[in-house]
NUKOLRO-112107 format. One line per 2 residues: number of its first residue (from 1); for each residue z, x, y of C-alpha. Coordinates in nm, 2 decimals. Each point is the difference from the previous one (the first is absolute). Layout:
BEGIN
NUM> Z/X/Y ~ ...
! end
This chain:
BEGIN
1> -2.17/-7.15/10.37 ~ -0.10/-0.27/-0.19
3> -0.12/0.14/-0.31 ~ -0.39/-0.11/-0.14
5> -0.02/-0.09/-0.42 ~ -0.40/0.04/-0.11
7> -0.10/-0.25/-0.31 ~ -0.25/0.18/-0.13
9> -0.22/-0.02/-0.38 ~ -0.27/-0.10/-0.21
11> -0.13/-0.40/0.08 ~ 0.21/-0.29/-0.09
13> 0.29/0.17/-0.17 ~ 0.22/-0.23/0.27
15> 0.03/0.21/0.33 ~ -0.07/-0.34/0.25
17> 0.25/-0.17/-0.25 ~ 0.27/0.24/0.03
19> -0.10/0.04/0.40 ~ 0.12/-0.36/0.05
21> 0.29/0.06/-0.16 ~ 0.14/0.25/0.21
23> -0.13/-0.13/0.30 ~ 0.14/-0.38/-0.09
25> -0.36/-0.14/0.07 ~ -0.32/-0.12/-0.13
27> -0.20/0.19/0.26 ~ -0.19/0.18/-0.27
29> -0.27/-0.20/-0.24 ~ 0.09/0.01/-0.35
31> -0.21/-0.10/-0.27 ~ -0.09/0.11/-0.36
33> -0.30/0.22/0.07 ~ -0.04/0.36/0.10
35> -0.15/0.12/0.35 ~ 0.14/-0.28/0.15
37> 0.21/0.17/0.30 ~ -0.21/0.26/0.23
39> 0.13/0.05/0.28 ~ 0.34/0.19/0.08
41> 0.29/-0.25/0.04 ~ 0.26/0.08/0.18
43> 0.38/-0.22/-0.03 ~ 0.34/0.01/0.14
45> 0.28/-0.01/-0.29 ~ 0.41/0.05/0.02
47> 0.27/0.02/-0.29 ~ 0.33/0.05/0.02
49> 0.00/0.14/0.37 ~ -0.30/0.20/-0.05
51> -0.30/-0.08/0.18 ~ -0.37/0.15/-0.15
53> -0.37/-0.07/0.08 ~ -0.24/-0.01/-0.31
55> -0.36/0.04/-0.03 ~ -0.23/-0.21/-0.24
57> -0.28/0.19/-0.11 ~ -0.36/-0.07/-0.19
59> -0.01/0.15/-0.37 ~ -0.12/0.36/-0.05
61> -0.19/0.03/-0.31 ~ -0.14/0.33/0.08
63> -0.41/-0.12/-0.11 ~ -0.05/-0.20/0.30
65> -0.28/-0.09/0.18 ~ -0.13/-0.18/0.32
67> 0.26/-0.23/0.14 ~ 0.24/0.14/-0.27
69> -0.01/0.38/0.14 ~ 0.13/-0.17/0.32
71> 0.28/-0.18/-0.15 ~ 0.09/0.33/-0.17
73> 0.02/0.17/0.34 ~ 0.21/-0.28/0.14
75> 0.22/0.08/-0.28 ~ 0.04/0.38/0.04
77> 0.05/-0.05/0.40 ~ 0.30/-0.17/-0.08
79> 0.11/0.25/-0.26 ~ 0.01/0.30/0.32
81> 0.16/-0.24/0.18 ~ 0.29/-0.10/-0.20
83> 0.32/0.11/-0.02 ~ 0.06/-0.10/-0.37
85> -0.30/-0.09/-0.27 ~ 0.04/-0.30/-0.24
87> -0.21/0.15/-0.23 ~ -0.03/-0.32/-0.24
89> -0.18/-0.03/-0.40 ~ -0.01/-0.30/-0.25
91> 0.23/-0.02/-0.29 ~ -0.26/-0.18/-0.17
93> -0.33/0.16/0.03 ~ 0.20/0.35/-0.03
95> -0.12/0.34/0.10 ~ -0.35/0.01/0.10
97> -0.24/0.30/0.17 ~ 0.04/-0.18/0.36
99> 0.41/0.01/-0.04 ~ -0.04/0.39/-0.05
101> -0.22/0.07/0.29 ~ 0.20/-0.16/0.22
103> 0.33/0.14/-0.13 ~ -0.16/0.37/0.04
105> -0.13/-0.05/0.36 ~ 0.36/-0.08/0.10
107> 0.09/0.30/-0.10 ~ -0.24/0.19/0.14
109> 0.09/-0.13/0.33 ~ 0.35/0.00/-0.05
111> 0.10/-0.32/0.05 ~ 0.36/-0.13/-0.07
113> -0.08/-0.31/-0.26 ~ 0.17/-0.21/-0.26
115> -0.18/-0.10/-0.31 ~ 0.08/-0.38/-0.04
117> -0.13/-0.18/-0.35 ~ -0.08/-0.35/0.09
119> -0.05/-0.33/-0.22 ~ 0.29/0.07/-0.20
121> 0.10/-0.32/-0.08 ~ 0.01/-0.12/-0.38
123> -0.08/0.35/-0.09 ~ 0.24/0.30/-0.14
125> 0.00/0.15/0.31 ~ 0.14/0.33/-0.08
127> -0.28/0.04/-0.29 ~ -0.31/-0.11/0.20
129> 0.11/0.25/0.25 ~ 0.03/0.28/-0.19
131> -0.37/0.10/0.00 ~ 0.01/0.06/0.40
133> 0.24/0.27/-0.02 ~ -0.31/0.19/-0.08
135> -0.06/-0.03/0.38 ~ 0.27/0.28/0.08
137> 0.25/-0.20/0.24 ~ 0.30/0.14/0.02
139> 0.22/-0.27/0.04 ~ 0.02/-0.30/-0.25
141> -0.32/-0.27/0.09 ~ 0.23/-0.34/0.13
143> -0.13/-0.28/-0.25 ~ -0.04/-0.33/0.22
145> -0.16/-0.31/-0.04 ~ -0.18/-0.13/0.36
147> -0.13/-0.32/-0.07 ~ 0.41/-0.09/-0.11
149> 0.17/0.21/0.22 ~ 0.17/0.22/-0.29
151> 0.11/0.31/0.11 ~ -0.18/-0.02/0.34
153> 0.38/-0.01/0.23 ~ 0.20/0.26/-0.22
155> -0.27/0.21/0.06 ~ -0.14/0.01/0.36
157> 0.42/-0.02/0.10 ~ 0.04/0.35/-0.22
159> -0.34/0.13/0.21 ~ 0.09/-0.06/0.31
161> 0.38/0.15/-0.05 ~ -0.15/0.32/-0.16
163> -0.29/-0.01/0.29 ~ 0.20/-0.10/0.33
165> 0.39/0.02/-0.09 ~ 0.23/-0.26/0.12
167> -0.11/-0.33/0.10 ~ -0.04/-0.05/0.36
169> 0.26/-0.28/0.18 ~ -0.21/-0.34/0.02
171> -0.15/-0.06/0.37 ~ 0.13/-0.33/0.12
173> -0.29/-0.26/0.01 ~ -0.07/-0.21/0.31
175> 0.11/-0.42/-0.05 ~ -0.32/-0.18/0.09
177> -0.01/-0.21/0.29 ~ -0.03/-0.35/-0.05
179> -0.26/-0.23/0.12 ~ 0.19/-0.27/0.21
181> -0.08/-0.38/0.00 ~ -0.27/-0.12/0.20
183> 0.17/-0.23/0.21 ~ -0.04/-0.06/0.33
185> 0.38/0.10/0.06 ~ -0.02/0.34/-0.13
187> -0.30/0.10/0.16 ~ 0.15/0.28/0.20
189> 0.20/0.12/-0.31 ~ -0.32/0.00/-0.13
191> -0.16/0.20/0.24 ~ 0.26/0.31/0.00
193> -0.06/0.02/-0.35 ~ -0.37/0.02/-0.02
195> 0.02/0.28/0.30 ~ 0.19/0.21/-0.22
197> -0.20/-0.04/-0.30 ~ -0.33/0.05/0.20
199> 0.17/0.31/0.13 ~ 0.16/0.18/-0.32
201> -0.40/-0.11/-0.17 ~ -0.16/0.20/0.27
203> 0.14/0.33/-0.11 ~ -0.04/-0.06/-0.38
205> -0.27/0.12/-0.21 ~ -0.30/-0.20/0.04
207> -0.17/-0.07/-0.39 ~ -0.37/0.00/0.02
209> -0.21/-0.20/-0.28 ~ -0.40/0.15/-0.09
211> -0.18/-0.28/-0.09 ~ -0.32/-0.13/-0.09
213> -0.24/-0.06/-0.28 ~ -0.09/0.29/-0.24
215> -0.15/0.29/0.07 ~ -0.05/-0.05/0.41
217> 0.20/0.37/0.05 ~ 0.41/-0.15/-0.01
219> 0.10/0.34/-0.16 ~ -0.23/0.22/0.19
221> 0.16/-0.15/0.34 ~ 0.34/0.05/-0.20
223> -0.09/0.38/-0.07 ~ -0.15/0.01/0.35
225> 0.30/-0.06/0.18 ~ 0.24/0.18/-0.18
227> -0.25/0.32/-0.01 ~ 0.05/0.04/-0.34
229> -0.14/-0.12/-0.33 ~ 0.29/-0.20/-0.10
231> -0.19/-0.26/-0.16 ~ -0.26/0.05/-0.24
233> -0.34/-0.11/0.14 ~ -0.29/-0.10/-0.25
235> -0.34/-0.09/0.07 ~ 0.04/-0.37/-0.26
237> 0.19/-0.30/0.11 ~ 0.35/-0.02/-0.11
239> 0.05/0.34/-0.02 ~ 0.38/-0.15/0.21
241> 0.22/-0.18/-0.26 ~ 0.34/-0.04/0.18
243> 0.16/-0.03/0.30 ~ 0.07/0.40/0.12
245> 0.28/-0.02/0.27 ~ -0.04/0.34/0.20
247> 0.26/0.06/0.24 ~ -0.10/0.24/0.33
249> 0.06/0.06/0.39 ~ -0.27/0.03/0.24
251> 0.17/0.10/0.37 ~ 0.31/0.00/-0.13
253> 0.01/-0.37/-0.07 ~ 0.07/-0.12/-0.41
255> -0.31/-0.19/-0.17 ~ -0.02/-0.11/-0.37
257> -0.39/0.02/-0.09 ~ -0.10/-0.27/-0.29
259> -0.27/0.07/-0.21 ~ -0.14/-0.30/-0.17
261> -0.19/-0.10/-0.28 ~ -0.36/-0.20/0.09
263> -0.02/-0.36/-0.03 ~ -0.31/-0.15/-0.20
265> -0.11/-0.34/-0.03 ~ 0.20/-0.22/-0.24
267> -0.27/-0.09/-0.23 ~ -0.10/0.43/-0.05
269> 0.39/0.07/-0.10 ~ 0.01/0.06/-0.33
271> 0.25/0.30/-0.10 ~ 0.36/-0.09/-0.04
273> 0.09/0.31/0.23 ~ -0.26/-0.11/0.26
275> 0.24/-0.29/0.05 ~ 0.30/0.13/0.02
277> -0.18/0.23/0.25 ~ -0.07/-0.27/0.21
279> 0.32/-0.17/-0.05 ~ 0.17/0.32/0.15
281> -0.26/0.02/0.28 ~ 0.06/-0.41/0.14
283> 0.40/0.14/0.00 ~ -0.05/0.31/0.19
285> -0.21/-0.19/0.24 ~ 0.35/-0.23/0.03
287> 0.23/0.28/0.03 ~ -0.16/0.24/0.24
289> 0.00/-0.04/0.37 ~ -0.33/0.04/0.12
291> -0.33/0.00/-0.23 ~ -0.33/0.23/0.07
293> -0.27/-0.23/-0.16 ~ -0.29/0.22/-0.09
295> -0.37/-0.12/-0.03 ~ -0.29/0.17/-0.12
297> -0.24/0.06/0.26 ~ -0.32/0.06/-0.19
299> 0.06/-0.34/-0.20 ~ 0.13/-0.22/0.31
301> 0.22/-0.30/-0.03 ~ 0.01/-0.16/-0.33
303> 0.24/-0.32/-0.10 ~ 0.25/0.22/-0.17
305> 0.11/0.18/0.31 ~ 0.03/-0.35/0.16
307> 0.23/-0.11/-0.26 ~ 0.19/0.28/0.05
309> 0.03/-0.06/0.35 ~ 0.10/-0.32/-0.08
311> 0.28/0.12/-0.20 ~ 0.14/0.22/0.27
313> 0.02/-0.28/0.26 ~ 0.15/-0.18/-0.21
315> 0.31/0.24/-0.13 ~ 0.00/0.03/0.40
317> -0.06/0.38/-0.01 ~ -0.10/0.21/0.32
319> -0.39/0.13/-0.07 ~ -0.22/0.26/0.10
321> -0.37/0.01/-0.10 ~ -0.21/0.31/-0.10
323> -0.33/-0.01/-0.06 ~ -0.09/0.33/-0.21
325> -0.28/0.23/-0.10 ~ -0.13/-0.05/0.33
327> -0.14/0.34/-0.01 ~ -0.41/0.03/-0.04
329> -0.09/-0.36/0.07 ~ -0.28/-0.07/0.21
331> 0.04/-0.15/0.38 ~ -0.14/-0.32/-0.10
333> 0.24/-0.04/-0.28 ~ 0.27/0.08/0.17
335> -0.05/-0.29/0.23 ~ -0.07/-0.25/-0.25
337> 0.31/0.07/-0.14 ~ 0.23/-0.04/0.28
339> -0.18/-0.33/0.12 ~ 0.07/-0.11/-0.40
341> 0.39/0.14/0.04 ~ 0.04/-0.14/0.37
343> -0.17/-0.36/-0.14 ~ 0.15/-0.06/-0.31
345> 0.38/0.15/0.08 ~ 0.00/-0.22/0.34
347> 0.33/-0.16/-0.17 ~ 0.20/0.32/-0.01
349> -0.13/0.13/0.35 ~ 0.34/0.14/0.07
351> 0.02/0.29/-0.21 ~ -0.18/0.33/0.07
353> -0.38/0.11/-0.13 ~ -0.02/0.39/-0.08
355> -0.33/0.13/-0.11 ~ 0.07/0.26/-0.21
357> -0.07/0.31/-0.28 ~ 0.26/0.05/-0.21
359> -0.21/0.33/-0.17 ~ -0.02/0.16/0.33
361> 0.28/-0.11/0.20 ~ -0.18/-0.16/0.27
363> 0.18/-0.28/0.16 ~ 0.30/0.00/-0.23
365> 0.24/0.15/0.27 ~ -0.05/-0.33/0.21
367> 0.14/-0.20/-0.30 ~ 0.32/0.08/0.13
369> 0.02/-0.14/0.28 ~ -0.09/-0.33/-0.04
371> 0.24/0.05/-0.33 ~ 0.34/0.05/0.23
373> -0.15/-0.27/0.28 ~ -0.01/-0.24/-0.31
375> 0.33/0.09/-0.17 ~ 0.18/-0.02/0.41
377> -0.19/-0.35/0.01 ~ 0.13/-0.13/-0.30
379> 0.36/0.12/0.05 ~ 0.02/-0.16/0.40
381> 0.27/-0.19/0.18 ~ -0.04/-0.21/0.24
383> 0.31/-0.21/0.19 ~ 0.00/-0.40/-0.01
385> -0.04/0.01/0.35 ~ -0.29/0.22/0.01
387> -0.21/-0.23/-0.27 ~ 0.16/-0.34/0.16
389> -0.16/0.14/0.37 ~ -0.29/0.07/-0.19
391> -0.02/-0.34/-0.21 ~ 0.02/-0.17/0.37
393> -0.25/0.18/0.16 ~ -0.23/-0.09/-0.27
395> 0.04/-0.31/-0.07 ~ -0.03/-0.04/0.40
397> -0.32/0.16/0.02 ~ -0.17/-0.22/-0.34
399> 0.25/-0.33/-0.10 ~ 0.07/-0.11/-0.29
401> -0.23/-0.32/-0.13 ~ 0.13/-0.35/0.02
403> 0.12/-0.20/-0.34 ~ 0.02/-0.36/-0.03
405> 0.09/-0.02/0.40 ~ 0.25/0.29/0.00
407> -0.08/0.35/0.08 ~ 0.13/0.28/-0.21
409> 0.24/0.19/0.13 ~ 0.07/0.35/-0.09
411> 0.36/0.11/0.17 ~ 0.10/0.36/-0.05
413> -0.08/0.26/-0.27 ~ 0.21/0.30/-0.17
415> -0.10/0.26/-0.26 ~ 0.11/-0.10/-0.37
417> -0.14/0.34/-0.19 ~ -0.18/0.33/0.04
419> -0.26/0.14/-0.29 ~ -0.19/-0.19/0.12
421> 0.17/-0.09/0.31 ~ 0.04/-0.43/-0.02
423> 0.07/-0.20/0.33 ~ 0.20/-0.34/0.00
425> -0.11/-0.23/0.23 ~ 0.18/-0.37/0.01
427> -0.10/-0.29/0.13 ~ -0.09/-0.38/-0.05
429> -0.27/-0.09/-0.24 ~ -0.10/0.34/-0.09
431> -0.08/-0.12/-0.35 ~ -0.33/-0.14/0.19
433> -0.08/0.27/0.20 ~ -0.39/0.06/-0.06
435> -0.14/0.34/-0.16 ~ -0.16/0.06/0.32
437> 0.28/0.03/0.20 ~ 0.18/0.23/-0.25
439> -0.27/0.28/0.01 ~ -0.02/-0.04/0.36
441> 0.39/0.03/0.02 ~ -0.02/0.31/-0.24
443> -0.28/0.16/0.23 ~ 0.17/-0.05/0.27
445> 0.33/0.16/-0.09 ~ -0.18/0.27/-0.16
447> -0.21/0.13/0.27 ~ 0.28/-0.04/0.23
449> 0.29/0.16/-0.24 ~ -0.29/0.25/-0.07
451> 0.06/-0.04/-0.40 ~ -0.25/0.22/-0.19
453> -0.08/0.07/-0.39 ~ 0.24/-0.23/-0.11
455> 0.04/-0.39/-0.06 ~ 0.17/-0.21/0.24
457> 0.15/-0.34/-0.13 ~ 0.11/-0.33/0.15
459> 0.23/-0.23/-0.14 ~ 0.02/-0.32/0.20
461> 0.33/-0.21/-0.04 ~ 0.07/-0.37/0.14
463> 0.35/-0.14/0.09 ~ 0.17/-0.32/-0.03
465> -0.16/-0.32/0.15 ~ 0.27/-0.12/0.20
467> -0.16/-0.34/-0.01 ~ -0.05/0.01/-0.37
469> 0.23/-0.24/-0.21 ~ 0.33/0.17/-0.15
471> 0.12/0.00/-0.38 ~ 0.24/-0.20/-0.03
473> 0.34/0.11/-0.20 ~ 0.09/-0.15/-0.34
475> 0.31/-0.23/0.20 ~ -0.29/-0.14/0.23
477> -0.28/-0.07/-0.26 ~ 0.37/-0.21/-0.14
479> 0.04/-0.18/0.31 ~ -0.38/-0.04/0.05
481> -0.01/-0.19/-0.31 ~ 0.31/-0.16/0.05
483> -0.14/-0.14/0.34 ~ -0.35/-0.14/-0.16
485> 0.23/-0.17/-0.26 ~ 0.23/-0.19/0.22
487> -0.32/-0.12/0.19 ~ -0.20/-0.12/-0.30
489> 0.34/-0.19/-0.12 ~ 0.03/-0.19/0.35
491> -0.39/-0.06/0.02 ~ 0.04/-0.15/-0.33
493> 0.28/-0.26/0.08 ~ -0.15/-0.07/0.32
495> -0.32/-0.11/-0.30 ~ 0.26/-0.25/-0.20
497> 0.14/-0.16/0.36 ~ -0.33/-0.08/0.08
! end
């Protein structure tokens, strides 16, 4: 069993600092203000054989109020679910009020914790600590240093052996296949190994990005489909500061749930941790496998959730759309707003519509589906003599256009990627192969290969001109020049004769 270490204490006395540490990451934000993390974090860690999970919490202060109470309840979640509690205080500000409150409600529940005095460094460490003994641990409080990584290995290895025993023997890791050349003689190399690596993707855990701009219901959907309040919702815009990763199975099949942060307009982000928000957004959006872009039903479309689109196309992610708080809205509304969604998304026609309410549940089992048709979409092989067949019965049915006398020719076609799947067609003169003809070749093989919620790419490739002049080699460019010499010396004396 893999035990679960709780970070728990009063705001910014270093948790998310000391959280990257032990997970070896910069998934949580960090910056030099309280109330800055919220939700509960959770991170996969392992030293010296021992593998943990540890949970970044908000900071319990024990006077708070509105969004803060929820934070605070965030944070006592993970404390019943932990199997060991951090229980973390600040050499420098010493002792306070909040430090005691916390320290007596872990004893009241019983909960196995270690007192750990952080921002030791440059400090007499075993002076400034002295004054937390009042807290009634019974073991000695580990004096460590996060934000320099003093005393944070000596002291999770000494944890874990006291928590777990011996180490467990280190699982053999899988070598990663390599992506072969794309040339046109290992094609069928090619081929086998995208088969297998469509087939091993299949069965992994498909990662799910929540996006959209702030306050359109991301964490409400989140909470919705998980049936339980695992992130905190708040009736104010950016109530969502970093990216939550929330792993689950639904019918026995592994997701990972992303929570994100909303994305504003440039010009109204003004907070440091607003950017660095957003910064972690754009790379969740890159890193997961299919996104659920949320819009706000009772505002429509706005320019921001284009732009986002935009975004997703382009890091070539699988997409879903779910147009929320659908719930109460008038007949006539209702229709405006799908003629708006069905006019101005005509570009990304391929990916599912669900008209949803994330409050009430209504439409959100739907989701999905189109979610695992997306993720199957973007993760499909198809042999080089299915898409050459293909390529030859379209280009049959609508030719190519003509250019400068000569008609492009487009000869056979293979796949060179998946997420999102890319197909290689090659040919003569593709370079001017009109616009046109591209979407109508994209169409085509999409309707036919019945691709759905994902992007589909071409790359077009032209071979050698077998009429096109050769380089010549260093020794013929010698004799070349040796050649116009000799004639320019005879065509001279033939001059003098004369």
């Amino acid at each position: 069993m893999i035990p679960v270490i709780a970070l728990v204490g009063r705001p910014n006395v270093g948790k998310s600092t000391l959280f990257n540490r032990l997970t070896r990451t910069r998934d949580a934000l960090v910056a030099d203000f309280p109330g800055l993390t919220r939700d509960r974090q959770y991170g996969e860690g392992k030293v010296g054989g021992f593998p943990y999970i540890v949970i970044d919490t908000g900071g319990i202060s024990g006077d708070e109020e509105g969004i803060d109470a929820e934070m605070a309840r965030q944070s006592l979640r993970a404390i019943d679910e932990a199997d060991l509690v951090l229980f973390i205080v600040d050499a420098r500000a010493g002792l306070t009020a909040a430090d005691e409150m916390i320290a007596q409600y872990l004893r009241v529940n019983n909960k196995p914790a270690q007192l750990v005095v952080n921002k030791t460094d440059g400090l007499d460490a075993l002076s400034f600590s002295a004054e937390f003994y009042a807290l009634g641990f019974a073991q000695e409080p580990w004096m460590i240093a996060a934000a320099h990584n003093r005393g944070v290995t000596s002291m999770i290895t000494r944890l874990l052996t006291d928590l777990c025993g011996e180490p467990e023997e280190a699982a053999l890791e899988e070598e990663p296949i390599e992506q072969g050349p794309l040339t046109e003689e290992q094609i069928l190399a090619q081929d086998e190994q995208l088969e297998t690596q469509s087939e091993k993707q299949l069965d992994r855990q498909i990662k799910i990005g929540v996006i959209g701009r702030p306050n359109v219901g991301k964490s409400t959907l989140v909470n919705r489909i998980l049936g339980e309040e695992r992130v905190i919702v708040y009736d104010q815009p950016g109530t969502t500061r970093d990216a939550i990763s929330i792993p689950f199975e639904r019918n026995g099949k592994p997701f990972m749930l992303v929570d994100t942060a909303g994305i504003r307009r440039r010009k109204n982000v003004t907070e440091t941790a607003e950017k660095f928000s957003i910064v972690k957004t754009l790379q969740a959006i890159k890193e997961c496998h299919v996104a659920i872009m949320v819009i706000d039903a009772r505002t429509g479309l706005v320019e921001q959730d284009l732009h986002l689109l935009n975004f997703v196309l382009e890091s070539g992610r699988a997409v879903v759309l779910a147009v929320n708080k659908w719930d109460h809205l008038d007949q006539e509304v209702r229709h405006s707003i799908k003629e708006d969604v069905n006019d101005r998304l005509g570009f990304i026609d391929y990916a599912a519509t669900h008209y949803i309410s994330a409050l009430h549940g209504t439409g959100v089992g739907e989701l999905f589906r189109s979610v695992e048709k997306a993720y199957r979409s973007s993760y499909s092989h198809w042999s080089t003599n299915r898409l050459t067949t293909l390529l030859q019965d379209v280009v049959a049915e609508h030719q190519p256009p003509m250019i400068n006398g000569r008609r492009i020719k487009l000869r056979y076609a293979h796949q060179g990627g998946m997420n999102p799947p890319i197909i290689v067609v090659h040919g003569n003169q593709t370079q001017a192969l009109p616009e046109s003809y591209k979407r109508y070749l994209m169409n085509s093989f999409r309707k036919i290969l019945k691709v759905t919620g994902t992007p589909l790419r071409f790359e077009f490739k032209s071979g050698d001109n077998p009429y096109a002049p050769k380089e010549k080699t260093g020794r013929e460019q010698a004799k070349a020049r040796q050649l116009k010499m000799t004639k320019e010396a005879r065509t001279q004396r033939k001059q003098r004769r004369r």
